[in-house]
Phi, psi and omega in degrees: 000133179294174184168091189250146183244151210213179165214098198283175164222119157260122163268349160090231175249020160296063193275342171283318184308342189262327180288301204286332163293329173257010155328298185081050173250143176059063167216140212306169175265322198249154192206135185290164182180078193056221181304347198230146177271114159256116237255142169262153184301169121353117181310102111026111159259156191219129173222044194265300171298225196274301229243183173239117190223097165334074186258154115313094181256117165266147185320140177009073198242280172302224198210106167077026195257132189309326211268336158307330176074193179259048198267121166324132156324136139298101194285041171358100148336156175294300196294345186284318228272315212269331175287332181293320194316314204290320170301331176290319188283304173322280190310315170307313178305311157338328182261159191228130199031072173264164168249344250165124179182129166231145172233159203133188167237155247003035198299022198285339190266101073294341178269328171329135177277330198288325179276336175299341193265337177263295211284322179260021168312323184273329160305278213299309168293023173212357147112003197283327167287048191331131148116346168284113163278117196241149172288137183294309190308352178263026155287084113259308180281331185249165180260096149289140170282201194270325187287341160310132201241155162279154175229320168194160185323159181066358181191160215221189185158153188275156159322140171250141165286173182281158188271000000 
């Protein structure tokens, strides 16, 4: 079993804003990590599920990800894993009409909205998911607490923490 540290998008049923994200145009090849660059996959679209979702995966970051191939791993420190993360958050600011958006690892069930709205209510009201980015148009459907922050026009988000 894979076990990717990533950077997801939920687009929801928006498959052109998810096409046009993993186009990957003016988006870095390499992301700092301390002393080292580390180069990212191509972005990944995915329209297999309910929704259309974007990842960024860097190159021999995780642990048994297919796309890696047999490339030695990067034993990343907690401050290089927190920096890359934060380069990840970068890249996420490129993109335009996601609904949903983490960087971690696997963070993907965290983005459904439909679950966000049941199963993770009390997170999202007492601030417990750090690095989740929400479209400001989904306060209607969700209760955000006070530690949600702006992140960029249009969206709002808990700070992301070390991983």
């Amino acid at each position: 079993m894979a076990l990717c540290f990533e950077l997801v998008a939920d687009f929801g049923d928006d498959v052109e804003a998810a096409r046009a994200a993993a186009r990957g145009e003016h988006l870095p090849y390499t992301l700092p990590a301390g002393r080292l660059r580390i180069p990212l996959h191509r972005p990944m679209l995915s329209t297999d599920g309910p929704s259309a979702q974007v990842a960024v995966v860097p190159v021999a970051v995780g642990h048994g990800v297919a796309a890696d191939g047999s490339l030695p791993r990067f034993e990343l420190t907690e401050v290089e894993l927190r920096e890359l993360g934060c380069g990840l958050y970068g890249v996420l600011e490129r993109f335009e009409g996601y609904l949903a958006a983490m960087v971690g690892w696997d963070p993907e069930c965290f983005l459904d909205t439909d679950d966000l709205a049941t199963d993770w209510s009390e997170e999202l009201a007492d601030g417990t998911l750090p690095g989740l980015v929400l479209a400001d148009k989904l306060r209607t459907r969700l209760t955000l607490g006070p530690a949600w922050v702006p992140y960029r026009s249009g969206y709002s988000w808990l700070p992301y923490a070390q991983e």
